[in-house]
TORLOMAR-718082 format. One record per residue (C-alpha): residue number from 1; residue in three letters; z, x, y. Coordinates in nm, 4 decimals, padded with zeros to 6 digits, m for minus. Each point is the difference from the previous one (the first is absolute). Layout:
residues N
(node NUM ALA (Z X Y))
...
end
This chain:
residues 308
(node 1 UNK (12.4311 17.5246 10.5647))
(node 2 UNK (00.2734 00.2449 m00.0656))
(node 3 UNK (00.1517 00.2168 00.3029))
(node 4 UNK (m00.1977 00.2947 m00.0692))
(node 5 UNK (m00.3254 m00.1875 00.0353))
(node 6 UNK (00.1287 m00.1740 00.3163))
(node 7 UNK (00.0859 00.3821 00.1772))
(node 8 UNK (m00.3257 00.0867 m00.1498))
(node 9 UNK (m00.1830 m00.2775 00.1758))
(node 10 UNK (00.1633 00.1335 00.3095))
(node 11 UNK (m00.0232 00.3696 m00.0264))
(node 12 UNK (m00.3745 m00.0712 m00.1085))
(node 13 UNK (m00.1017 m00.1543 00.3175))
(node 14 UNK (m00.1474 00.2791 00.1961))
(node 15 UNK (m00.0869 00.0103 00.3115))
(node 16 UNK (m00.3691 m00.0770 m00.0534))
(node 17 UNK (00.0808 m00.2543 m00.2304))
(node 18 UNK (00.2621 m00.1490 00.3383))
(node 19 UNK (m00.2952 m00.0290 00.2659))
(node 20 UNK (m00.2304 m00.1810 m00.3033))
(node 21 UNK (00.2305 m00.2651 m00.0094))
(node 22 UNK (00.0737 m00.0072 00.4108))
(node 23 UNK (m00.4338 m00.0344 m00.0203))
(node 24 UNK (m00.0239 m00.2763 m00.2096))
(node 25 UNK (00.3180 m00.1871 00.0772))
(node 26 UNK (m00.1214 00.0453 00.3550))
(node 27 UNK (m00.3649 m00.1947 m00.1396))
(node 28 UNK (00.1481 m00.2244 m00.1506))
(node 29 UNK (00.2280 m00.1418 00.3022))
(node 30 UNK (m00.3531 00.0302 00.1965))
(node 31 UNK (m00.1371 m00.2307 m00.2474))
(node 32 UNK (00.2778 m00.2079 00.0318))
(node 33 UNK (00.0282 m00.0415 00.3727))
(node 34 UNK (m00.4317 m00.1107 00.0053))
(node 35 UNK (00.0883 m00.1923 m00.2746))
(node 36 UNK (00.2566 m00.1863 00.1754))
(node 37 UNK (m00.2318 m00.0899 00.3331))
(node 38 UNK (m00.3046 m00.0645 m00.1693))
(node 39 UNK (00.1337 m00.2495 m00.2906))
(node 40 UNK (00.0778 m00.1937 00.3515))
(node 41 UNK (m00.3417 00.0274 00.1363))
(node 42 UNK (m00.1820 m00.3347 m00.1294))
(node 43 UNK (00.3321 m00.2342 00.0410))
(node 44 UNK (00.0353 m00.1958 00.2355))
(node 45 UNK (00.3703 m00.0541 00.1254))
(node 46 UNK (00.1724 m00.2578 00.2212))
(node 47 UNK (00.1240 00.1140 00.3143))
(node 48 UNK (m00.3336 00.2529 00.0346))
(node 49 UNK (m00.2366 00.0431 00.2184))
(node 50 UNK (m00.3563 m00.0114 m00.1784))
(node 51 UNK (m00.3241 00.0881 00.2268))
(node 52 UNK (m00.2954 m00.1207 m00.1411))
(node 53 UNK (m00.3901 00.1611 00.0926))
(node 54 UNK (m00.2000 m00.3181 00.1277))
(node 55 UNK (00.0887 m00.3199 00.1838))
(node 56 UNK (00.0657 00.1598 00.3597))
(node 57 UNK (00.2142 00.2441 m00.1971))
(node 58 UNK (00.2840 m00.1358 m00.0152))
(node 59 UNK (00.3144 00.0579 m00.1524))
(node 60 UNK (00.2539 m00.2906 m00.2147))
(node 61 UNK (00.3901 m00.0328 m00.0949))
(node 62 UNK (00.0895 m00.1942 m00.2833))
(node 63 UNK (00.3506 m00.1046 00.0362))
(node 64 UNK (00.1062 m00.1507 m00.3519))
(node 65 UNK (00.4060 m00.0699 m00.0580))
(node 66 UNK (00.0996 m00.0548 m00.3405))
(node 67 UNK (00.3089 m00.1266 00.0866))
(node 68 UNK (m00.0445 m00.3156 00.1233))
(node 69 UNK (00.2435 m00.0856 00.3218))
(node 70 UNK (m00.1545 00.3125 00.1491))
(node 71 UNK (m00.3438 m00.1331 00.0579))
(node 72 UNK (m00.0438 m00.1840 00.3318))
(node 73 UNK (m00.1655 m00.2633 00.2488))
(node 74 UNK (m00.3363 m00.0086 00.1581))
(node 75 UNK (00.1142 00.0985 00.3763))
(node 76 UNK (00.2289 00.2922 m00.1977))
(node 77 UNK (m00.2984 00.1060 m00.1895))
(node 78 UNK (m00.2314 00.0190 00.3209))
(node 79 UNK (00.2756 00.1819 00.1781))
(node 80 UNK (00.0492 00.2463 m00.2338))
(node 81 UNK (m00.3508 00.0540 00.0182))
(node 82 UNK (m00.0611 00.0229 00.3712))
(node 83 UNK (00.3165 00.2324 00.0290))
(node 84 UNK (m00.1578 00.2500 m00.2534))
(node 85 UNK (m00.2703 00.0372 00.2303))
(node 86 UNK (m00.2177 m00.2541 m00.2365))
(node 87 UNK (m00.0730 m00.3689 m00.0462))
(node 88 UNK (00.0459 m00.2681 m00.2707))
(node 89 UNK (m00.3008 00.0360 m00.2303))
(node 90 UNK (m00.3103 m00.1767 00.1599))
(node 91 UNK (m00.3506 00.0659 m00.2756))
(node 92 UNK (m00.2986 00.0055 00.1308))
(node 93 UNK (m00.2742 m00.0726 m00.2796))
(node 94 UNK (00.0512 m00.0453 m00.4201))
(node 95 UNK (m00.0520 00.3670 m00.0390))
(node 96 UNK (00.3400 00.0691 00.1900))
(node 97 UNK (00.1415 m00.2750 m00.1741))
(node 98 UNK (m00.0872 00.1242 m00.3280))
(node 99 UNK (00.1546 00.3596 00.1536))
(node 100 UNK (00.3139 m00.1319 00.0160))
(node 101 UNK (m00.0428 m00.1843 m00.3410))
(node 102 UNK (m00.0441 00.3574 m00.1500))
(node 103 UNK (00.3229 00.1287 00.1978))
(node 104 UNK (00.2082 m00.2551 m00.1187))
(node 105 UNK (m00.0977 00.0378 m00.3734))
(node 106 UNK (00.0821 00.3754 00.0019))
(node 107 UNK (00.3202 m00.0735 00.2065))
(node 108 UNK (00.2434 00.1755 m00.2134))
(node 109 UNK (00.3693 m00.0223 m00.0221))
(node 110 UNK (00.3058 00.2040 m00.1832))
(node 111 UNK (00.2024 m00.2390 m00.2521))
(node 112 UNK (m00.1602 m00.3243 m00.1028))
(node 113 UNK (m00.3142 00.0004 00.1807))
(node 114 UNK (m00.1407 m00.2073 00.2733))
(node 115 UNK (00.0439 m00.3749 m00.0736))
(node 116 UNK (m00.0722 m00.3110 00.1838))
(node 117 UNK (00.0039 m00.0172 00.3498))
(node 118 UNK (m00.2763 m00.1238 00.2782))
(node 119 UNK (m00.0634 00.2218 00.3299))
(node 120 UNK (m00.0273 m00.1663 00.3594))
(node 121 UNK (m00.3278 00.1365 00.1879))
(node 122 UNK (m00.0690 m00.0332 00.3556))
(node 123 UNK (m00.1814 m00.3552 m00.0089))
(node 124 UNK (00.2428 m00.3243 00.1673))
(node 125 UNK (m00.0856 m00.3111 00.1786))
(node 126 UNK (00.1824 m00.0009 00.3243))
(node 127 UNK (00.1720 m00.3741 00.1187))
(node 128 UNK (m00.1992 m00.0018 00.3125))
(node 129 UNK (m00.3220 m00.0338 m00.1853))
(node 130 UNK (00.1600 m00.3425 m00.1766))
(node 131 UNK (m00.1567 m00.1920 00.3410))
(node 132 UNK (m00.3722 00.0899 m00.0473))
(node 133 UNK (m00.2448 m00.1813 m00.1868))
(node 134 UNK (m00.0857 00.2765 m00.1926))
(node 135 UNK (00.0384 m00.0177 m00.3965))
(node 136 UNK (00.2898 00.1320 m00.1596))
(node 137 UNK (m00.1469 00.3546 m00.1597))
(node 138 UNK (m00.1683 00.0514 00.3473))
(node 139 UNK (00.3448 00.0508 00.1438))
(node 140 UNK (00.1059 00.2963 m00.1485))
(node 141 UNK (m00.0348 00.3248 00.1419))
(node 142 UNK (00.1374 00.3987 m00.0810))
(node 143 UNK (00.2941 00.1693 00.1712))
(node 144 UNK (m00.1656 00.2748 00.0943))
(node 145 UNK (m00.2528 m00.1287 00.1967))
(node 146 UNK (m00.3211 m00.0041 m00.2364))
(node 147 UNK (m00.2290 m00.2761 00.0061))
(node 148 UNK (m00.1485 00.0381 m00.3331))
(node 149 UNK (m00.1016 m00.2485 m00.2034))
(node 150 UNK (00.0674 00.0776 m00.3469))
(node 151 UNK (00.2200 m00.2359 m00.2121))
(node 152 UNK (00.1311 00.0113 m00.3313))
(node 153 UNK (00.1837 m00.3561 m00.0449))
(node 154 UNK (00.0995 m00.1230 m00.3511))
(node 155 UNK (m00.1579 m00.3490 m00.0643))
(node 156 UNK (00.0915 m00.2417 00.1850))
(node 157 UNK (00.1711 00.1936 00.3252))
(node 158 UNK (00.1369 00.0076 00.2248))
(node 159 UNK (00.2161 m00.2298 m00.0265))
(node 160 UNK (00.1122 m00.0319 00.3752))
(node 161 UNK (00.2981 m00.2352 00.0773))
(node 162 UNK (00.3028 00.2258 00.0544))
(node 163 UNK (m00.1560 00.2993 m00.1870))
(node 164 UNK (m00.1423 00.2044 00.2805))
(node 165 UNK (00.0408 00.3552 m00.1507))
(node 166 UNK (m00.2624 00.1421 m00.2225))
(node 167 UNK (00.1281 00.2068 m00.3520))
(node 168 UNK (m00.2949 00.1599 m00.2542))
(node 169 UNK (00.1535 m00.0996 m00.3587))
(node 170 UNK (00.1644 00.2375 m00.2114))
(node 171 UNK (00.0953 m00.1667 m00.3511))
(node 172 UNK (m00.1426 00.2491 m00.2522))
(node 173 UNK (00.2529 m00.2601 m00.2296))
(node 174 UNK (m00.1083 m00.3289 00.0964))
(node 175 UNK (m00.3028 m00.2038 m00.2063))
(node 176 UNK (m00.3375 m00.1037 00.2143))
(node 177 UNK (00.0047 m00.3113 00.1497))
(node 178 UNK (m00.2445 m00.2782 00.0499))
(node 179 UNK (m00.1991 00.2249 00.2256))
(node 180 UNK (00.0360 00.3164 m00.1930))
(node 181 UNK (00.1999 00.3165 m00.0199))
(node 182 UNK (00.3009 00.0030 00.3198))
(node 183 UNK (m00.0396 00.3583 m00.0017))
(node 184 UNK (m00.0763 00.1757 00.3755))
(node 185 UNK (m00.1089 m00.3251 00.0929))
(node 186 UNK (00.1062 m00.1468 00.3583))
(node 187 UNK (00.2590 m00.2853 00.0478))
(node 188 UNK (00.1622 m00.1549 00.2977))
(node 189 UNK (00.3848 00.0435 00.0142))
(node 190 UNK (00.2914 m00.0980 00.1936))
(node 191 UNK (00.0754 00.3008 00.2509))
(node 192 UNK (00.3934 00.0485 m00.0712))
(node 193 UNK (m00.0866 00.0205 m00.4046))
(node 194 UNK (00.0508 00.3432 m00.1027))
(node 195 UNK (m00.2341 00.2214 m00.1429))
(node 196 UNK (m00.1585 00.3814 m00.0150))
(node 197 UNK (m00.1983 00.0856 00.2812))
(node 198 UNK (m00.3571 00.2575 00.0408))
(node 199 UNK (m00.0414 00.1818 00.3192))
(node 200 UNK (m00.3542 00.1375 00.1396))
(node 201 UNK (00.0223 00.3472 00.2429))
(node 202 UNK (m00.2880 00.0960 00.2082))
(node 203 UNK (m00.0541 00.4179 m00.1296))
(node 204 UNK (m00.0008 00.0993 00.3265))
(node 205 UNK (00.3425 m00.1245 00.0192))
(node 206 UNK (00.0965 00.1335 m00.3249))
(node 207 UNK (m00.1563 00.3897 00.0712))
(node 208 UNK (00.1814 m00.0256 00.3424))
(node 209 UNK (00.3033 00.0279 m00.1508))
(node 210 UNK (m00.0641 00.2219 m00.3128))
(node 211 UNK (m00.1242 00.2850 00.2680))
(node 212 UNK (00.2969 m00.1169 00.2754))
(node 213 UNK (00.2422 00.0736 m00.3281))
(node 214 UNK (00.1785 m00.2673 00.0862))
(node 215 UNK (00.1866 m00.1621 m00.2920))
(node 216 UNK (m00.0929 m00.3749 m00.1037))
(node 217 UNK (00.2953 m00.2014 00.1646))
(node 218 UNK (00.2402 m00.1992 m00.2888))
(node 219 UNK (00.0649 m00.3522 00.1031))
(node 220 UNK (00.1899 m00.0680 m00.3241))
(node 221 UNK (m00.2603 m00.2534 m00.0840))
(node 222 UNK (m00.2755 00.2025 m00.1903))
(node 223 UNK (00.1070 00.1362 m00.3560))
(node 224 UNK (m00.0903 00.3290 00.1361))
(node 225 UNK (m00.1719 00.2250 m00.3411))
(node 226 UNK (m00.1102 00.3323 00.0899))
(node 227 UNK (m00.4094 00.0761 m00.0530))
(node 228 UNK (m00.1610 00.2441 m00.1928))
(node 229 UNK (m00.2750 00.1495 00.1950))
(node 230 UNK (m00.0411 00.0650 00.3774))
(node 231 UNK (m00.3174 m00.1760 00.1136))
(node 232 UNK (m00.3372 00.1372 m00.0823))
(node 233 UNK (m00.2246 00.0498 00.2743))
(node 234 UNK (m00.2389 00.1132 m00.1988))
(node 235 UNK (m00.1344 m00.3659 m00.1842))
(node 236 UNK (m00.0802 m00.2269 00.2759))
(node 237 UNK (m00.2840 m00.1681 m00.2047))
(node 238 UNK (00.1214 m00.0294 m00.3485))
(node 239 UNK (00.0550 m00.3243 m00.0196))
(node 240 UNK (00.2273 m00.0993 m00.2740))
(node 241 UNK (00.2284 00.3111 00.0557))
(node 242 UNK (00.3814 m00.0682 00.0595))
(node 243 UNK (00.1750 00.2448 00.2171))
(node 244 UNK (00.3991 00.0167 00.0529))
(node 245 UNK (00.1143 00.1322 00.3186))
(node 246 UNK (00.3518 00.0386 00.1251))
(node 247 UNK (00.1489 00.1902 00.3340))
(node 248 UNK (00.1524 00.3017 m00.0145))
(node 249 UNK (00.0497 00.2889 m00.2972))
(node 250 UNK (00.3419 m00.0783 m00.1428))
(node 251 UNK (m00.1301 m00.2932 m00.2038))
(node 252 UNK (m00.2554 00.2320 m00.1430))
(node 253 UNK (00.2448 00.2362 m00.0794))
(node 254 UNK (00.2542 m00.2287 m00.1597))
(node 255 UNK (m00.2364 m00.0815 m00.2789))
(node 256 UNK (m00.0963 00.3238 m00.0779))
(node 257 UNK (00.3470 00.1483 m00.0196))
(node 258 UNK (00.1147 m00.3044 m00.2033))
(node 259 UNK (m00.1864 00.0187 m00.3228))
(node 260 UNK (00.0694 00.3775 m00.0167))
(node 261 UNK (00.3854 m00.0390 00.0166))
(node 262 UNK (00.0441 m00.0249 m00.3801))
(node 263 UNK (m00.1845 00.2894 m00.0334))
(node 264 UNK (00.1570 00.1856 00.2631))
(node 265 UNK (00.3218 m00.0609 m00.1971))
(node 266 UNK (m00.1408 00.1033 m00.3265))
(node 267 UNK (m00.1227 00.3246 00.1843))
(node 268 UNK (00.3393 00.0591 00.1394))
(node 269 UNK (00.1879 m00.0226 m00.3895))
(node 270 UNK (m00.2422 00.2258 m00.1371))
(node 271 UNK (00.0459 00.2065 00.2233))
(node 272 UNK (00.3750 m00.0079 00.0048))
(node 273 UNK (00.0050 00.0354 m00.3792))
(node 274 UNK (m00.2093 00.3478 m00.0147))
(node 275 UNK (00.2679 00.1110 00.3085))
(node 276 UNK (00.3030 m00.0588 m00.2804))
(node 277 UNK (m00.1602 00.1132 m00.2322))
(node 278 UNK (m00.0733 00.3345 00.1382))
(node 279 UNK (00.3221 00.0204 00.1414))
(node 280 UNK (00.1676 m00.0419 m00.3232))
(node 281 UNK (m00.2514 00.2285 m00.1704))
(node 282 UNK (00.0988 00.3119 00.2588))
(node 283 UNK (00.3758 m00.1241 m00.0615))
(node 284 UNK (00.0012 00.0589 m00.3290))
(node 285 UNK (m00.1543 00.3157 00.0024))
(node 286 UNK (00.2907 00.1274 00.2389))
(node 287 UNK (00.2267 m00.1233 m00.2422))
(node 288 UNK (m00.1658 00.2190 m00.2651))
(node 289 UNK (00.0485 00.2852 00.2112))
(node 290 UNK (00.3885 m00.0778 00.0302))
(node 291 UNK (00.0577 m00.1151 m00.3669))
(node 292 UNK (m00.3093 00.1225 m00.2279))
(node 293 UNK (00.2395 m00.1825 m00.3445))
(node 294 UNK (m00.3073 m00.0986 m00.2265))
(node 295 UNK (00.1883 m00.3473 m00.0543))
(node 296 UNK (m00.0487 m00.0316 00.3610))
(node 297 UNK (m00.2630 m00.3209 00.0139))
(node 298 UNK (m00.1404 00.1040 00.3315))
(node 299 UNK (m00.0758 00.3331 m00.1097))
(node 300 UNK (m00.1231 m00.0909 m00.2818))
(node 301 UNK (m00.2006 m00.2392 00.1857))
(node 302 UNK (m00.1445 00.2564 00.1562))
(node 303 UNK (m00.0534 00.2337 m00.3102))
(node 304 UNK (m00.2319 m00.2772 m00.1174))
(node 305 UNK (m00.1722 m00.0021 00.3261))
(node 306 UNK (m00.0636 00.3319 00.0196))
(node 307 UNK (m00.1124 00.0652 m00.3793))
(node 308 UNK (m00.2959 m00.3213 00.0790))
end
């Protein structure tokens, strides 16, 4: 485009024309900003709280590390936990089992993905209960004080001996074994080994502190992700509904203002562009007025212009 049609793109751009483009560059930032929070909505990230609308209500934390010296003991794990105002993951029946199953398999992750990696729940045998008569399996008991039940060992555990700390199998990699599939299946572990950890709130614990606006306290131990939706009060009963929460507004906030950011920028160049170019537009026509030459390119420039 020559010069004349550049002035004449900015001498044409009236005022009506101005506040069209304010409209739908103002719609289209909308549309970027819900754009931005809902693409989040049906992820599930590590570090999150995630309140879930049966089993007592409850709410979980999946803590997954991708790097590898970051992930930690059983007694770590359960502190972390307990100091978060929750408890290492204790299930209650197959249904919450398969909850969790679901969480884990839409656990997302930025870069390479989630990749192997098993999770320490609440279940461990304590030493004192080596004295008893009692058989092996009958020894183990949850953190957090439940006295359910429910099981989900992989054939053949546990194992007992030194392994006293219980870990639900997560090797999406590795191939079955003679009793099937290792996936979210229960195994006996040594208590020092190091692995990812799940941790189970109570909601009343959890609203306490959304409506107390307190923030969530950073231990430096959970790979803290922001959430994408404040908890919905709303779907107590639906069942197989996943709903992030997260303290506090600034979270919220980060992720909308993110995504718009390149178009914020692309916004503020337009902009600036149809500022020079009207400036140079009205300098040129005061240059007319001081030197009206015909071989003057800015006037005629301008003669074009004004002939269109």
């Amino acid at each position: 485009m020559g010069a004349g049609g550049g002035l004449g793109l900015g001498h044409g751009l009236g005022q009506g024309q101005g506040q069209g483009l304010v409209a739908l560059l103002a719609a289209v930032l909308a549309a970027v900003a819900l754009g931005g929070t809902g693409a989040l909505a049906g992820r599930v990230l590590s570090g999150q709280k995630v309140c879930y609308g049966d089993f007592k209500r409850s709410c979980y934390k999946i803590a997954y590390f991708q790097d590898l010296s970051r992930r930690v003991g059983f007694q770590e794990a359960r502190q972390a936990c307990e100091i978060d105002g929750g408890a290492l993951l204790s299930l209650e029946s197959e249904a919450e089992q398969q909850l969790i199953e679901n969480m884990l398999q839409n656990l997302t992750k930025s870069g390479s993905g989630i990749s192997d990696g098993d999770f320490w729940i609440g279940l461990w045998r304590s030493s004192d209960g080596l004295a008893t008569s009692s058989a092996c399996p009958d020894l183990y008991q949850w953190a957090d004080g439940s006295i359910s039940p429910f099981r989900n060992w992989y054939t053949d555990e546990p194992s007992c001996g030194s392994e006293a700390c219980v870990v639900m199998y997560h090797q999406p990699t590795a191939n079955p074994g003679l009793g099937g599939p290792y996936l979210y299946q229960w195994n006996d572990d040594r208590c020092n080994m190091k692995h990812n950890f799940i941790c189970k709130y109570g909601l009343d614990n959890v609203l306490e502190k959304e409506l107390g606006d307190r923030a969530e306290p950073d231990y430096g131990i959970f790979p803290t992700v922001p959430a994408g939706n404040p908890y919905d009060t709303q779907k107590p009963d639906d069942q197989y509904h996943i709903i992030a929460t997260e303290t506090g507004i600034i979270p919220n906030l980060i992720y909308v203002v993110i995504p718009t950011i390149p178009l914020l920028l692309l916004i503020l160049v337009a902009f600036g562009t149809c500022c020079f170019q009207m400036l140079h537009k009205r300098e040129a026509r005061r240059n007319c007025f001081k030197d009206p030459s015909p071989l003057s390119s800015e006037c005629l420039a301008e003669s074009l212009n004004s002939n269109l």
